[in-house]
C-alpha positions as CSV (number, residue, x, y, z in Angstrom):
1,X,-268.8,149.5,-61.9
2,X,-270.9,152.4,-62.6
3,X,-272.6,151.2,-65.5
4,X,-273.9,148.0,-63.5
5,X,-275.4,150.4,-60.3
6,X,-277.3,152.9,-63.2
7,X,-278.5,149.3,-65.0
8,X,-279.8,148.0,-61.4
9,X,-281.2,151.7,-61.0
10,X,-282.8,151.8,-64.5
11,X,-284.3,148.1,-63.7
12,X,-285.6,149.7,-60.3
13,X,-287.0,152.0,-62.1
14,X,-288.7,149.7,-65.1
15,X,-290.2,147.7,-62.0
16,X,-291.8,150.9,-60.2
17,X,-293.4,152.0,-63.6
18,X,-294.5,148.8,-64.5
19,X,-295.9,148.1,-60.8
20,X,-298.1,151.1,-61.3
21,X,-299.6,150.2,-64.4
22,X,-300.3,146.8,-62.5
23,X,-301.5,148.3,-59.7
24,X,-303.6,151.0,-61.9
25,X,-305.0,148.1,-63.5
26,X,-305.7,145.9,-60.5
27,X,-307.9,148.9,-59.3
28,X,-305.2,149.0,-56.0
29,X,-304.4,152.5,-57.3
30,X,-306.4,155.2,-59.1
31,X,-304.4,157.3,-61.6
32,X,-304.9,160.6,-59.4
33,X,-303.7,158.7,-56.4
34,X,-300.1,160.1,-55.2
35,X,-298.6,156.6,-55.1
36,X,-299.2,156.2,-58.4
37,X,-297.8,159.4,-59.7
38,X,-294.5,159.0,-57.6
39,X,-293.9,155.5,-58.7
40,X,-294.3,157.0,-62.5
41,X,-291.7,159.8,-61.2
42,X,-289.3,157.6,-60.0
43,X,-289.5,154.9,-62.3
44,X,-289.0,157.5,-65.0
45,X,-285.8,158.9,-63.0
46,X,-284.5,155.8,-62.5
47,X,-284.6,155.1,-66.2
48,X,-283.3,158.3,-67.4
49,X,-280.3,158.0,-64.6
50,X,-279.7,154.7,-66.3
51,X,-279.9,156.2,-70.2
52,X,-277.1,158.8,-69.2
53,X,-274.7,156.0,-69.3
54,X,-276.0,154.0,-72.5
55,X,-278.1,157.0,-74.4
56,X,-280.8,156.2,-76.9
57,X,-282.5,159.1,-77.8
58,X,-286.2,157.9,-78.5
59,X,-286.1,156.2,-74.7
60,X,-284.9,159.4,-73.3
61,X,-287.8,161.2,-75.2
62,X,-290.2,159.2,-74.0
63,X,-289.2,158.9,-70.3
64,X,-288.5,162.7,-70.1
65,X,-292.0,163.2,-71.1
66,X,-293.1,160.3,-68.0
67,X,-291.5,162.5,-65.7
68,X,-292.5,165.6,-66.7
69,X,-296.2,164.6,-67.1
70,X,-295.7,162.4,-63.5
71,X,-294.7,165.9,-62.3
72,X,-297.3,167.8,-63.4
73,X,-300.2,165.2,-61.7
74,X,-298.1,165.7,-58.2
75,X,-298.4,169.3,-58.4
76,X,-301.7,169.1,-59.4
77,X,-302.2,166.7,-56.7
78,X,-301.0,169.2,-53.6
79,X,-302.7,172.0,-55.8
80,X,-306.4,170.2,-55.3
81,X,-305.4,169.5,-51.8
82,X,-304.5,172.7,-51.1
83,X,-307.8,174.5,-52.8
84,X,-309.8,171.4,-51.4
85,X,-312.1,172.6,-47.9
């Protein structure tokens, strides 16, 4: 039962990156928007949640690094916000 609720939540996941690409490329969203960097975050969570329970390594490589880099634009995000007048 597990495995089928972290497959649904790595699918979730493979839909919110994949929308934001769209989106990116449908000029809806720029790639400094906040949207845009959260559906990267979660879509990259959702796919790692779903790797712990079928692993391959070069997947989890790859979507570690989404998150972290998804990370690093929402701090930077509230960082310019913050400095911003």
């Amino acid at each position: 039962m597990m495995v089928v609720v972290a497959n649904i939540i790595g699918l979730a996941g493979s839909v919110a990156v994949l929308a934001a690409y769209l989106l990116l490329q449908l000029g809806r969203l720029g790639r400094t928007d906040l949207r845009f960097l959260i559906l990267n975050l979660l879509g990259a969570a959702g796919i790692l949640f779903s790797l712990a329970f079928a692993f391959n390594l070069s997947a989890t490589l790859i979507e570690a690094v989404w998150f972290a880099i998804s990370l690093f634009g929402i701090v930077r995000y509230f960082l310019r916000r913050r400095t911003s007048p």
